[in-house]
MARBAZA-18730 format. One record per residue (C-alpha): residue in three letters; x, y, z. Coordinates in Angstrom, 2 decimals. Layout:
REM MARBAZA-18730
<resn=ala; u=X; v=Y; w=Z>
...
This chain:
REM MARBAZA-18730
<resn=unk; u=78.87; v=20.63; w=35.46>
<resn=unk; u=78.68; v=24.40; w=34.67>
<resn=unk; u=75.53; v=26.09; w=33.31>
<resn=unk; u=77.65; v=27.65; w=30.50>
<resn=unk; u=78.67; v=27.08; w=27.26>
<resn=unk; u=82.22; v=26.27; w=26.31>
<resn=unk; u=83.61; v=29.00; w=25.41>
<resn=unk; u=81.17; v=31.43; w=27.25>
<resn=unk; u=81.68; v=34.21; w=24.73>
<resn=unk; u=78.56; v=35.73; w=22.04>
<resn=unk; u=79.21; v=39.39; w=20.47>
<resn=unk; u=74.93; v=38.85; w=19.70>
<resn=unk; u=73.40; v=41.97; w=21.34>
<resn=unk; u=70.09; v=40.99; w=19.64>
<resn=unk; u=66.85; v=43.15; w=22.32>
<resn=unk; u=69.76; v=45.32; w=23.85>
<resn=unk; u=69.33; v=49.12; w=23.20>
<resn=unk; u=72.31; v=51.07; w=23.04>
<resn=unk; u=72.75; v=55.14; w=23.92>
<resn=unk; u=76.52; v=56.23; w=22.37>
<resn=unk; u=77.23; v=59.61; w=22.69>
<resn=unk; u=80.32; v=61.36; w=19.91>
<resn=unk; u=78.79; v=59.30; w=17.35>
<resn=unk; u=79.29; v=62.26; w=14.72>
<resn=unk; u=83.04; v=61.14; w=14.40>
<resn=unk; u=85.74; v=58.78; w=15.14>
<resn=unk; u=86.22; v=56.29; w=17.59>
<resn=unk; u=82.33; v=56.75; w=18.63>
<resn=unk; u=81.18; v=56.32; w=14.54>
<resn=unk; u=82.20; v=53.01; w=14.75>
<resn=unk; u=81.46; v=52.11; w=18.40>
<resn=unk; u=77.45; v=52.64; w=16.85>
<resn=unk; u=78.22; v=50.65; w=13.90>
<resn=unk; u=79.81; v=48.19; w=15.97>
<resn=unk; u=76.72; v=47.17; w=18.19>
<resn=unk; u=74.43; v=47.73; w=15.36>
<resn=unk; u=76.23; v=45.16; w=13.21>
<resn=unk; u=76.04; v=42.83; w=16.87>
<resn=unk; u=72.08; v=43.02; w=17.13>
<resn=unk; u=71.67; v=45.98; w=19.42>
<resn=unk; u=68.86; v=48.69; w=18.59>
<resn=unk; u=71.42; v=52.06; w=18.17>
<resn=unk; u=70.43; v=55.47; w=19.80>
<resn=unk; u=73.45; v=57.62; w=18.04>
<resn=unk; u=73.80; v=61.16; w=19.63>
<resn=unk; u=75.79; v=64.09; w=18.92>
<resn=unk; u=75.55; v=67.59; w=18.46>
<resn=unk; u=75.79; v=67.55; w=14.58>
<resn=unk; u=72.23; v=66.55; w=13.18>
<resn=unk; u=72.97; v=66.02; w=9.51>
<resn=unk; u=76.22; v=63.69; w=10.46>
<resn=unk; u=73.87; v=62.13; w=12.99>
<resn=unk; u=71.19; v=61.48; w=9.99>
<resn=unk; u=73.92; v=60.05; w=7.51>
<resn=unk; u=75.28; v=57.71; w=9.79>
<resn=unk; u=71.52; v=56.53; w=10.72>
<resn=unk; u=71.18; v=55.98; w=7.07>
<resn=unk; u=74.04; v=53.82; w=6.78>
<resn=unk; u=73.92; v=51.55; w=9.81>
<resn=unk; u=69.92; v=51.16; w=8.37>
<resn=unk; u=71.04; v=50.40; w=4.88>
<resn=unk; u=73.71; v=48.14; w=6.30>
<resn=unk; u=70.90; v=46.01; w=7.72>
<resn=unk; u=70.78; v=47.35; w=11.40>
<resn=unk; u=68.69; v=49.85; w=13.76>
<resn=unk; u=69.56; v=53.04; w=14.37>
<resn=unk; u=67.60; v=56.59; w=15.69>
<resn=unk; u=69.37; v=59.66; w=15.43>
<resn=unk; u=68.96; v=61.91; w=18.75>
<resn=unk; u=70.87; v=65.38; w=18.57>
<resn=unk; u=72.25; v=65.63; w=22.13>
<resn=unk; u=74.45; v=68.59; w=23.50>
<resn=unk; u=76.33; v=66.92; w=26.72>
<resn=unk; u=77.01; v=70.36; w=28.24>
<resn=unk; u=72.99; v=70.68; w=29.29>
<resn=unk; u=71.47; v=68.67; w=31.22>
<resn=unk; u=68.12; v=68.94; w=30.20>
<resn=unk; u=69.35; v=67.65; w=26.58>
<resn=unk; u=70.68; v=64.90; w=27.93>
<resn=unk; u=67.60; v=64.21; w=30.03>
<resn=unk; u=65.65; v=64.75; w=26.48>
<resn=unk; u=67.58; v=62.59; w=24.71>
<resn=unk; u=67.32; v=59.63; w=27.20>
<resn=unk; u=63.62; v=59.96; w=27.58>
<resn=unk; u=63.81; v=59.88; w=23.10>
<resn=unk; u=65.69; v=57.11; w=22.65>
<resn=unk; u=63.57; v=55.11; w=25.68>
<resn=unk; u=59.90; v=55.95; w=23.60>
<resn=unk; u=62.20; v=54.70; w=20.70>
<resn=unk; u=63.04; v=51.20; w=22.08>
<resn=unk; u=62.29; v=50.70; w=25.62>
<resn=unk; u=64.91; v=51.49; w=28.62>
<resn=unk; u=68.91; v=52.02; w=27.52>
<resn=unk; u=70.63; v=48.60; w=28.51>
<resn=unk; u=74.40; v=49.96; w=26.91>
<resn=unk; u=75.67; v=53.01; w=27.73>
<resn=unk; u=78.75; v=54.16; w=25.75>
<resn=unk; u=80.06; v=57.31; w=27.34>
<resn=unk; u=82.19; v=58.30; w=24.22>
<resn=unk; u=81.61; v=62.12; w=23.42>
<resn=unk; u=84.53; v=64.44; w=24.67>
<resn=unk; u=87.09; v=67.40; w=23.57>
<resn=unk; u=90.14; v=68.49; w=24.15>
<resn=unk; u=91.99; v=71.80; w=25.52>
<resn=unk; u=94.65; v=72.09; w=23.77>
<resn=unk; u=96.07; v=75.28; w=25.71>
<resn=unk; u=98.18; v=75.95; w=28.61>
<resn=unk; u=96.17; v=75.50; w=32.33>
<resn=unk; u=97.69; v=79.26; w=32.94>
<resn=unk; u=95.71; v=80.53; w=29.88>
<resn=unk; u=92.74; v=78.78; w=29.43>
<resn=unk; u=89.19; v=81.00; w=29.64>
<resn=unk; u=86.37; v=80.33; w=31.93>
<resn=unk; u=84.27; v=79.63; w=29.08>
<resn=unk; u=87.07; v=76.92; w=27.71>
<resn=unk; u=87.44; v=75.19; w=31.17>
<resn=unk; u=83.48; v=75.19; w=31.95>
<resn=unk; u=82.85; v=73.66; w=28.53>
<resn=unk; u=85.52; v=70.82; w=28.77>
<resn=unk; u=84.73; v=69.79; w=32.24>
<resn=unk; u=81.42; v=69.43; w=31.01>
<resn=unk; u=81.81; v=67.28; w=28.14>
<resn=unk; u=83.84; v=65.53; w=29.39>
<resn=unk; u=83.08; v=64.66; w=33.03>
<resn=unk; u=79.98; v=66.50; w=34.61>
<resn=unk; u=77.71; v=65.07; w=31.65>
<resn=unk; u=79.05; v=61.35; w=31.82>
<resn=unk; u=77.96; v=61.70; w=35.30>
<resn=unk; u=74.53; v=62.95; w=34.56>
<resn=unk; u=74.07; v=60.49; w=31.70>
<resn=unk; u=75.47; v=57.73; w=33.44>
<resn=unk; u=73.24; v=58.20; w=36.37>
<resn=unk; u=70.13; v=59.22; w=34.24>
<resn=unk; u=70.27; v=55.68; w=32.61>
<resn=unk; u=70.98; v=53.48; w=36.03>
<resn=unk; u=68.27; v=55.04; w=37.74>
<resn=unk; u=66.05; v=53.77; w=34.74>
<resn=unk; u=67.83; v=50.36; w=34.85>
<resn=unk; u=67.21; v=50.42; w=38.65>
<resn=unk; u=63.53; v=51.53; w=38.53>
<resn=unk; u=62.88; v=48.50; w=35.77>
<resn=unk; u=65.20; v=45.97; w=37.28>
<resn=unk; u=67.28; v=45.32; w=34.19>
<resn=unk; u=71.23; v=44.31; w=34.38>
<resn=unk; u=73.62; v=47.28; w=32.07>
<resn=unk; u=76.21; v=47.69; w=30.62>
<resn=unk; u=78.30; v=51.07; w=30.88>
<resn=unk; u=81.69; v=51.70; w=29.09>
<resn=unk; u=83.10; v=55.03; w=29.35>
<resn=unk; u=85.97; v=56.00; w=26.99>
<resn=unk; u=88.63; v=57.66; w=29.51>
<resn=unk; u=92.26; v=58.00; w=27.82>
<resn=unk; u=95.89; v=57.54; w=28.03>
<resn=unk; u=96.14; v=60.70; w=29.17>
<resn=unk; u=94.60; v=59.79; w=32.38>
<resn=unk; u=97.74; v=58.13; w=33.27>
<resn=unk; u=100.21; v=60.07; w=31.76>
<resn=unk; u=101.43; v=63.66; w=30.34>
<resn=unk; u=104.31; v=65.61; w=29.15>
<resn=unk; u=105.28; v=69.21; w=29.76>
<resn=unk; u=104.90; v=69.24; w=25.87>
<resn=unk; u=101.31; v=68.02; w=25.15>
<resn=unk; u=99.11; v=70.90; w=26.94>
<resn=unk; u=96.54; v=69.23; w=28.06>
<resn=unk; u=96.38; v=69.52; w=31.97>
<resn=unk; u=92.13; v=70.02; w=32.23>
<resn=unk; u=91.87; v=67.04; w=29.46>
<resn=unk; u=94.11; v=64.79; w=31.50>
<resn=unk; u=92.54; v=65.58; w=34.35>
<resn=unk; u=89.00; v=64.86; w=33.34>
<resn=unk; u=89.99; v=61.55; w=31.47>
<resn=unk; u=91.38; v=60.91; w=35.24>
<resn=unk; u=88.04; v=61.63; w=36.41>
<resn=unk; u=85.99; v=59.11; w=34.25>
<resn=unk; u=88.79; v=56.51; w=35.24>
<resn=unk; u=87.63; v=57.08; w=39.48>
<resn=unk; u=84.00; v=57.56; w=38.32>
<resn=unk; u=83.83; v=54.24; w=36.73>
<resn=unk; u=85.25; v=52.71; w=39.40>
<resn=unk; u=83.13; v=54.18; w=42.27>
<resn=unk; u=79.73; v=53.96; w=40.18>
<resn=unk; u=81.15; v=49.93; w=39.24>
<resn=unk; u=80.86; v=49.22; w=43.11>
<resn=unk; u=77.49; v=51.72; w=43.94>
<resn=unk; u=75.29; v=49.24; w=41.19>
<resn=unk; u=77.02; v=45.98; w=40.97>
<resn=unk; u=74.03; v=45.12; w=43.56>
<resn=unk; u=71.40; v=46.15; w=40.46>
<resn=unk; u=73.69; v=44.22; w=38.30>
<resn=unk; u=74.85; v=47.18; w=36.36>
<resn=unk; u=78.65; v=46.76; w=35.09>
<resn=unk; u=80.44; v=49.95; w=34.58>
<resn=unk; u=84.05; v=49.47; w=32.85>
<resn=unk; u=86.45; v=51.92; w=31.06>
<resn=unk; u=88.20; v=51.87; w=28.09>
<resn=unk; u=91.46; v=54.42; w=27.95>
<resn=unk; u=92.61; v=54.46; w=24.22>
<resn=unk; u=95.93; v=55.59; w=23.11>
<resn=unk; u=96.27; v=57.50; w=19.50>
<resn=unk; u=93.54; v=56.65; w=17.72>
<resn=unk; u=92.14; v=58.10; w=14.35>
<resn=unk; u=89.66; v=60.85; w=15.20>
<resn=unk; u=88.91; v=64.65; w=14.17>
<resn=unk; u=90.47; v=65.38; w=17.40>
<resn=unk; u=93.53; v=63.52; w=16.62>
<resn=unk; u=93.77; v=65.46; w=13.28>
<resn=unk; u=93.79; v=68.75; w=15.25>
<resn=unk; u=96.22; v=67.48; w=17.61>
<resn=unk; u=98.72; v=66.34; w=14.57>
<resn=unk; u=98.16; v=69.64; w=12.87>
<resn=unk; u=99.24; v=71.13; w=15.71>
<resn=unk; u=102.09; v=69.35; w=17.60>
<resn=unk; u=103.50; v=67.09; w=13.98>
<resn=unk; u=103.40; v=63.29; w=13.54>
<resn=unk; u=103.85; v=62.07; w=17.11>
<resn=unk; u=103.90; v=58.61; w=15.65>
<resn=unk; u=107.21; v=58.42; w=14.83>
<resn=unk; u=108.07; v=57.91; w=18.11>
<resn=unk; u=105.94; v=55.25; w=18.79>
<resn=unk; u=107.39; v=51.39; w=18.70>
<resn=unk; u=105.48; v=50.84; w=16.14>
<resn=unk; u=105.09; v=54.07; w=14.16>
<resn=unk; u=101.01; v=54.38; w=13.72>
<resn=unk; u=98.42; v=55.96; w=14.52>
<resn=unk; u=95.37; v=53.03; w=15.33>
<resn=unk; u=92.53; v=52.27; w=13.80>
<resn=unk; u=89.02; v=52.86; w=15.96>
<resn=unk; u=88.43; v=49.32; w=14.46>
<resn=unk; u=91.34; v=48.01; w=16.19>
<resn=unk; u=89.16; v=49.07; w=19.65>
<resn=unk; u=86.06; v=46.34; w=18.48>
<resn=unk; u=86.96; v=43.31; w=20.36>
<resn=unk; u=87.17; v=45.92; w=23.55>
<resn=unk; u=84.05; v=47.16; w=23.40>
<resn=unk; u=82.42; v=44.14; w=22.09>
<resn=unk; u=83.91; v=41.90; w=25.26>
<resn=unk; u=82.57; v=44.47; w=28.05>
<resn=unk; u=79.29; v=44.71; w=26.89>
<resn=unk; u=78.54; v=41.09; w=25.81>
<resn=unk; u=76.76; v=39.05; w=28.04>
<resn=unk; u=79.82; v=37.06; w=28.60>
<resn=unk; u=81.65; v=40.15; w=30.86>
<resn=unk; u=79.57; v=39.91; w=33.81>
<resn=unk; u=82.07; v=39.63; w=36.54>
<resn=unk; u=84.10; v=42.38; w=35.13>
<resn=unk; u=83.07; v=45.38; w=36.35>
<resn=unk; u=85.47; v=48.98; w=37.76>
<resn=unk; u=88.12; v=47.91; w=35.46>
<resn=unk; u=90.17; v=49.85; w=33.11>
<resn=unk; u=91.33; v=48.80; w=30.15>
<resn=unk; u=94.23; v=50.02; w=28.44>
<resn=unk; u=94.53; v=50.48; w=24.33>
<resn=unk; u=97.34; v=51.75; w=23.25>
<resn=unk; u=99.50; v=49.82; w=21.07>
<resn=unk; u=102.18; v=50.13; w=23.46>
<resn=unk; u=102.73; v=53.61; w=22.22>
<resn=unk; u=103.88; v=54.77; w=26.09>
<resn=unk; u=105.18; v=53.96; w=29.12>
<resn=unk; u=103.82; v=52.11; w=31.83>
């Protein structure tokens, strides 16, 4: 007879505490809402305090726990900060949602130093440093995790049209860093798994419509998703439930591209 229940499946993240980073906008917005709603004690960072604050006030007044933590992924000492915040908060980080990230939006050719420096940073050196800030507390207190870093499409393909070389390639990144880290700590029961999202609703999608036009139409199914349409993703690789998975990647994209 097996120990588990039939169907071994709970979204209840009641005594987890989990560290999202992007919550100011977008797909990570509702990523905090999401686990707050589940149970989980919510550490929402970003670099904008008062959207930080407002969405604190409505995951609260929605009945769930939240603490605002301004966090600038670029420095490592913030990141460092934040951690050591959010752990004086609730106790040590059991859900890590690597979410924040920006685009480039300009030719590789033309792009400054300032421009490259800042999106590798956001994008991959800081997941690194967070991601490794967090196991080494996991480690040090012998408690299992749960990582999920947002990666994208993007990671597995581009155009000559969409300029976005350094963001491709740093969405590529996350996709080999989740895999090596996945096989480093699966001793220290620490899952690390990847979600790569298509089109999605965002303030970065905005600025990428303004720019290039409605890229939808030439989808099969002519949208643009909904982050809430990402839920049951998120929800199934940090429930309890997921513990075998672990290095996987996880494609969301509504079919909108080739394989």
């Amino acid at each position: 007879m097996s120990d588990f229940a039939n169907p071994n499946f709970s979204i209840d993240l009641t005594g987890q505490v989990a560290f999202v980073t992007g919550t100011t906008s977008g797909l990570g917005r509702r990523f905090a809402q999401v686990l707050a709603k589940c149970g989980a004690s919510v550490v929402a960072t970003g670099r904008r305090t008062d959207r930080l604050n407002e969405l604190a006030q409505e995951i609260r007044a929605a009945g769930g726990i939240c603490e605002p933590i301004t966090l600038d992924m670029t420095d490592r000492q913030s990141i460092r900060q934040a951690v050591d915040k959010a752990e004086e908060k609730f106790g040590t980080v059991t859900i890590l949602v690597n979410n924040a990230g920006i685009p480039d939006a300009q030719r590789a050719v033309k792009m400054s130093d300032e421009l490259i420096d800042k999106v590798f940073d956001t994008n991959l050196t800081g997941p690194w440093f967070l991601s490794c800030e967090i196991a080494r507390r996991l480690i040090k207190s012998e408690l299992p995790g749960r990582m999920v870093n947002i990666s994208s499409i993007a990671a597995f393909t581009t155009t000559a049209q969409s300029a976005a070389a350094l963001y491709a390639t740093t969405k590529s990144g996350i996709v080999r860093m989740t895999e090596a880290l996945a096989v480093e700590w699966a001793r220290f029961n620490i899952n690390v798994n990847c979600i790569a999202p298509g089109a999605f609703s965002s303030e970065m999608m905005d600025g990428m419509l303004e720019r290039i036009g409605d890229i939808s139409v030439g989808f099969p199914r002519k949208r643009i998703c909904d982050p809430a349409q990402m839920d049951s993703t998120l929800l199934f690789l940090v429930s309890p439930s997921s513990e075998c998975v672990t290095g996987t990647v996880i494609k969301v994209d509504d079919g909108q591209g080739s394989r």
